[in-house]
C-alpha positions as CSV (number, residue, x, y, z in Angstrom):
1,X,68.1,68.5,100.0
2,X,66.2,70.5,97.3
3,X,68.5,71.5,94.5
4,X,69.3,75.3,94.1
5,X,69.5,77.4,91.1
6,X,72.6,79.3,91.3
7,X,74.0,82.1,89.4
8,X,78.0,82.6,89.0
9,X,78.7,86.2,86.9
10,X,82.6,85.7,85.4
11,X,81.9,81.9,85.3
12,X,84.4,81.0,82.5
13,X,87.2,82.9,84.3
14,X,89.9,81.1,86.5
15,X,88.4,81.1,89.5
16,X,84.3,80.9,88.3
17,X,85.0,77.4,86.2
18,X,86.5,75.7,89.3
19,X,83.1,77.1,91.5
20,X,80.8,75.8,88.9
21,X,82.4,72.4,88.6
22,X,82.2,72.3,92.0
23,X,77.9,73.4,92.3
24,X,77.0,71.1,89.6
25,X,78.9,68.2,91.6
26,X,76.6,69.1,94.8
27,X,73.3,68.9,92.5
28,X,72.6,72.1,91.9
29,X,71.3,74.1,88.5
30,X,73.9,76.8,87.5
31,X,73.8,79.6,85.3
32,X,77.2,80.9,84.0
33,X,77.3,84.4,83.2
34,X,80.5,85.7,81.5
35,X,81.2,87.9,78.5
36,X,84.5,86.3,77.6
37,X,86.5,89.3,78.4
38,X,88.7,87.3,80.1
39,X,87.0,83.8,80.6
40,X,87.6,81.0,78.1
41,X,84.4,78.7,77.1
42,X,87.7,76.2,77.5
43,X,87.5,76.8,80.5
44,X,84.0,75.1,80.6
45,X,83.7,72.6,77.5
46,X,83.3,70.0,80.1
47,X,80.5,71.3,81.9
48,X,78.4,71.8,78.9
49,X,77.3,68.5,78.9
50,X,75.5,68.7,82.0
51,X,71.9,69.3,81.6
52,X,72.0,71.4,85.1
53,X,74.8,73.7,83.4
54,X,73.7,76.8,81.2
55,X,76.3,79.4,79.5
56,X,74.8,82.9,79.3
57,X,77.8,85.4,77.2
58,X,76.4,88.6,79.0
59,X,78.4,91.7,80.4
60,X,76.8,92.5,84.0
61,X,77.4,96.5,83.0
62,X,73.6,95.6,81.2
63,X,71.2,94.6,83.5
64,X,70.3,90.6,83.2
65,X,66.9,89.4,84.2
66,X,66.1,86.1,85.4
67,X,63.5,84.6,87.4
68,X,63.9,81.7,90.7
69,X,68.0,82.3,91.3
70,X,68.4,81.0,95.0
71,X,72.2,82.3,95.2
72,X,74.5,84.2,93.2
73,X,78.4,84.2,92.9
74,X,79.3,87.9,91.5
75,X,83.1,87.1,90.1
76,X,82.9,89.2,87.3
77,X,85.9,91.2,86.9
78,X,89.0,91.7,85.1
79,X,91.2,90.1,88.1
80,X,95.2,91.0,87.0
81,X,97.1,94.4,86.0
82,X,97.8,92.9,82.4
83,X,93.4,93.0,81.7
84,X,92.0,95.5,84.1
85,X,94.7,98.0,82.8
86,X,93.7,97.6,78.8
87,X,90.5,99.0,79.7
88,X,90.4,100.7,83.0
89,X,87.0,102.3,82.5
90,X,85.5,99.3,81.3
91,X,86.9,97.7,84.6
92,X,85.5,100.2,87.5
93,X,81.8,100.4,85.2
94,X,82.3,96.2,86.0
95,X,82.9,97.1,89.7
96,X,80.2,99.5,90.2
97,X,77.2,99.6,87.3
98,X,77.8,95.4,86.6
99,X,77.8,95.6,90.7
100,X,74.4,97.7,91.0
101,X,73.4,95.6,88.6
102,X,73.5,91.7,90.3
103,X,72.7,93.4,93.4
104,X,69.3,94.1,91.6
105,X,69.0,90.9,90.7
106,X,69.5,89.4,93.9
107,X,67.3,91.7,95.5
108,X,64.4,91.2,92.6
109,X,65.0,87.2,93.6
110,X,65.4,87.3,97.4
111,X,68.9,85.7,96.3
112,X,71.9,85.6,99.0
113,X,74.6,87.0,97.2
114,X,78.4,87.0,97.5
115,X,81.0,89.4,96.1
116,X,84.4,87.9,95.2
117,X,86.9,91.2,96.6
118,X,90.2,91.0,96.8
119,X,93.1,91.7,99.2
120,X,94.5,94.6,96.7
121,X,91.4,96.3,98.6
122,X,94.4,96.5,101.1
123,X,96.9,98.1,98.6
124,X,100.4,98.5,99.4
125,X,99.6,97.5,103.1
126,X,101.4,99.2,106.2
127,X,100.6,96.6,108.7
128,X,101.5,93.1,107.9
129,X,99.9,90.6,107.8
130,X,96.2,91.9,106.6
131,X,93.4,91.5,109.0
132,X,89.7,92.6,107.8
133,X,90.1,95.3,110.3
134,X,92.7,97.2,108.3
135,X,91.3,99.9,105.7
136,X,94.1,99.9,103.4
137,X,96.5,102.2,101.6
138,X,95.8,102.7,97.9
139,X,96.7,105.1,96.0
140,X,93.2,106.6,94.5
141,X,94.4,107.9,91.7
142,X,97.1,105.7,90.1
143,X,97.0,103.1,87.4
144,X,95.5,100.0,89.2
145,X,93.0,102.4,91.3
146,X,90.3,101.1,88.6
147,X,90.9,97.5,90.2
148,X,91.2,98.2,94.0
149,X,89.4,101.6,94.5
150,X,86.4,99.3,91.6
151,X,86.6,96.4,94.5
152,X,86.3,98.6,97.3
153,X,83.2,100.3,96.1
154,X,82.1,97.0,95.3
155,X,81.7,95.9,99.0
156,X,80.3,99.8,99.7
157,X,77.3,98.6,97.4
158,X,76.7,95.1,98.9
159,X,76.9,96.8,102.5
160,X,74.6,100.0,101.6
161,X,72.7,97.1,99.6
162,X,72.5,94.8,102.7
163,X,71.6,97.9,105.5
164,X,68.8,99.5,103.4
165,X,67.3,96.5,101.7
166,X,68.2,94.1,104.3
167,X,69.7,91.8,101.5
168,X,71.8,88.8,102.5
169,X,75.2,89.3,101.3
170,X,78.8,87.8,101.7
171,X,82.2,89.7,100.9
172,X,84.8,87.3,100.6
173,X,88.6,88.8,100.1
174,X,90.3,86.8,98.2
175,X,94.3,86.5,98.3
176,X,96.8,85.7,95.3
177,X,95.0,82.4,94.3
178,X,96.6,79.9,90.9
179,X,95.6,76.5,89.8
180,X,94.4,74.7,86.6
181,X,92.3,77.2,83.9
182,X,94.8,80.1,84.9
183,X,95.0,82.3,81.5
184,X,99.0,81.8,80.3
185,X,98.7,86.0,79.3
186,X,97.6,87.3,82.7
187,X,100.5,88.9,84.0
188,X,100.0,86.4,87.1
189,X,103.7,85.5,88.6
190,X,102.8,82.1,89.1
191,X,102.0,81.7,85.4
192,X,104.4,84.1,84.0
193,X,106.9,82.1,85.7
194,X,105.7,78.5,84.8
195,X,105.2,79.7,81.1
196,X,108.5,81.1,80.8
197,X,109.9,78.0,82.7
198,X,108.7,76.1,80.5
199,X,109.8,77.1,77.5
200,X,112.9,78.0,78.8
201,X,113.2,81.8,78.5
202,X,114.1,84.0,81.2
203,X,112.2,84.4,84.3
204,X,111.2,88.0,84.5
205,X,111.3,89.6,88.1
206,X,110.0,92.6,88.5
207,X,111.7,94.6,91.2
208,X,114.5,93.1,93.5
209,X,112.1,90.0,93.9
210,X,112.2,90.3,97.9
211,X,108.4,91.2,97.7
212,X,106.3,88.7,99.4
213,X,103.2,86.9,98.2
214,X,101.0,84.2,99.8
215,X,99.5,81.7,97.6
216,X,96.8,79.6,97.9
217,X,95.7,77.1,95.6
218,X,92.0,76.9,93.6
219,X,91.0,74.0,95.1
220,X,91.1,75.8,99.1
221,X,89.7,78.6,97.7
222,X,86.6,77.3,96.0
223,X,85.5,75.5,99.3
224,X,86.8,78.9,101.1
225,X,83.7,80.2,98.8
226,X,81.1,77.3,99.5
227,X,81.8,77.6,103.1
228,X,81.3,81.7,102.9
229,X,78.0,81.1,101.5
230,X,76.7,78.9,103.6
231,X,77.0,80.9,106.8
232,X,74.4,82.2,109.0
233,X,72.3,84.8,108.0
234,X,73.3,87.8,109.9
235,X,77.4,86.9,108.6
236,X,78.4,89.6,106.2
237,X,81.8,89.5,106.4
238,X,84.3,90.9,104.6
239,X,86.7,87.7,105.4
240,X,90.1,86.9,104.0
241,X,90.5,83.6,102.4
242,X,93.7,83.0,101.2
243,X,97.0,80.7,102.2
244,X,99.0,82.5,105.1
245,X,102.4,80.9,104.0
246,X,104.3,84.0,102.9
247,X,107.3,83.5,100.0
248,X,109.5,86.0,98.2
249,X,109.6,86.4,94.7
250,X,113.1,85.3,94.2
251,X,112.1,81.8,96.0
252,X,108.8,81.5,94.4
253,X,110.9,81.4,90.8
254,X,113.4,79.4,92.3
255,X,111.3,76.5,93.3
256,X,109.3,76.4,89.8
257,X,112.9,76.5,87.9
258,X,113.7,72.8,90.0
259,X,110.2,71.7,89.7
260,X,110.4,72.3,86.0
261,X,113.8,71.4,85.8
262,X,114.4,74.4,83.4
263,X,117.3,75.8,82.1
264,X,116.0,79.5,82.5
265,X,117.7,82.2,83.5
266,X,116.5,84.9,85.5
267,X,116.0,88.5,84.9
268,X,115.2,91.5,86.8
269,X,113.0,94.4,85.5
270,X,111.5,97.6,86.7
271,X,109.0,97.3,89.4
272,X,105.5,98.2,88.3
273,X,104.2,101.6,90.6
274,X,102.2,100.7,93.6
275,X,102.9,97.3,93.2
276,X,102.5,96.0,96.9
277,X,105.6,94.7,98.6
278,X,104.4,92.7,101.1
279,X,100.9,90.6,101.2
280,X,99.9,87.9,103.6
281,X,96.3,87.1,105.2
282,X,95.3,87.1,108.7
283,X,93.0,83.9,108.4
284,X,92.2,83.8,111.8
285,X,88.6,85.2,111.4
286,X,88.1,82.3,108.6
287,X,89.4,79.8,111.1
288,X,87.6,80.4,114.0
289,X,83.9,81.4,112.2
290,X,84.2,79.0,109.0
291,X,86.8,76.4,110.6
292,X,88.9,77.0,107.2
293,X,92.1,76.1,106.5
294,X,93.9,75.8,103.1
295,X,95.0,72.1,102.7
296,X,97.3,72.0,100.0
297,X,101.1,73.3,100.3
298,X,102.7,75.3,97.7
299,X,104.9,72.5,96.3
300,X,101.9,70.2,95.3
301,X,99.6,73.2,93.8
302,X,102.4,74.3,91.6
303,X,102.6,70.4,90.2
304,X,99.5,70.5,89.3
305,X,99.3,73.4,87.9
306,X,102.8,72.8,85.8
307,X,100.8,69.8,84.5
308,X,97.8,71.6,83.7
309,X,100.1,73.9,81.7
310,X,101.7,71.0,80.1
311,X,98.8,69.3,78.9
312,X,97.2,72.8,77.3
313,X,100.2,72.7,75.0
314,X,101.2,76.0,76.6
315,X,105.2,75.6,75.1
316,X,105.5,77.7,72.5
């Protein structure tokens, strides 16, 4: 199978360092576009080596140019409260110019192309759990409208994009995700919470920790992804990927005190506004049209991770 060139946009971040790991391991040439905002080159110092790997620091709000991309990955995007609120505009110019902008791209290059949304497209959700089908409830005008209102424009371009330049897209939602290359100062509760367990301070719970999330670990995701973009052409999704396996807050900091074996206490705090009290994929769509399933349990993901945090010297 001829080798592809492929483009991944955020490709130092979280989530972009596992996906090019995992195209350079299937023989392809990738180009990882990220302007460090919140990516780490870290993240990547073991992929430099690869002669099929090349680090571009670019911000997609200026257009990027580049001839013979067969795919890209657009992931780039502040992805927790604690970034995309330091610079909100900066965050929905990411979600809409930097979007306009790969979409150009992809169209100059006849590239299939697939946006990385996200299930805060749903908001503070009244049904439960969260099928594609649902159109969400956000709050348009409050402080993390510059994430989820940016990511729900997002898919209006790649649709509008798609129905009047018949582009090939993929939307992918993507639920609360953790794993190895998780930034320890992104306000993510599963790193917060390992962090802070780790170092024995006090957990801090926002709320009265009955909230629900559903996590799913990097490593189901990342072939969630793969599998997304290899669908037939006339698939445009949006689909949910995430883990369906629903946990309160109070349980998920319970179960990473024992796995720690920490001595920290926990606290509660004030819950942040239109913070979303319950989230939980449908993944049946996923299932039946991608036969996708996430394979790893929570317990086993949040090992890892813990060691991954360990070994980072993350224990301050």
């Amino acid at each position: 199978m001829k080798s592809k060139t492929i483009l991944v946009t955020g490709g130092a971040g979280f989530i972009g360092s596992h996906l090019c790991k995992r195209l350079l391991e299937g023989g392809n040439n990738v180009i990882c576009l990220d302007n460090l905002f919140t990516g780490s080159l870290s993240n990547i110092k073991n992929l430099e080596t690869n002669q099929n790997f090349e680090f571009v620091n670019h911000d997609i709000i200026k257009p990027y140019y580049r001839n013979n991309i067969d795919e890209i990955y657009n992931l780039a995007c502040p992805a927790s409260p604690v970034h995309y609120k330091m610079n909100p505009i900066k965050t929905i110019k990411t979600c809409t110019i930097g979007t306009i902008n790969v979409l150009g791209l992809a169209k100059k290059n006849n590239a299939k192309i697939l946006q990385a949304s996200t299930s805060e497209v749903y908001g503070d959700p009244l049904i439960h759990p969260q099928d594609e089908n649902y159109y969400g409830n956000v709050n348009i005008t409050g402080p993390r409208s510059c994430y989820d209102e940016g990511k729900r424009c997002s898919e209006t371009l790649f649709m509008d994009y798609h129905r009047e330049h018949n582009l090939r897209i993929k939307i992918v939602r993507i639920f609360n995700t953790y794993g190895p290359n998780m930034s320890s100062n992104d306000g993510r509760v599963v790193s917060n919470f390992i962090i802070q367990a780790l170092n024995n301070r006090d957990i801090s719970i926002y709320g009265n920790g009955k909230q629900t999330r559903s996590f799913q670990y990097i490593d189901d995701l990342v072939q969630g992804l793969l599998k997304v973009m290899n669908t037939e052409k006339n698939f445009t999704g949006p689909i949910n990927i995430g883990n369906p396996t629903e946990i309160s807050v109070n349980n998920l900091a319970s179960l990473i005190l024992k796995l720690t074996n920490s001595s920290s206490k926990i606290i509660y705090q004030n819950l942040p506004k239109d913070d979303p009290k319950k989230r939980k994929p449908d993944i049946s769509k996923a299932n039946k049209l991608l036969a996708w399933n996430p394979k790893f349990d929570l317990e086993n993901g949040l090992l890892k991770t813990i060691s991954y945090f360990k070994e980072v010297n993350e224990i301050y």
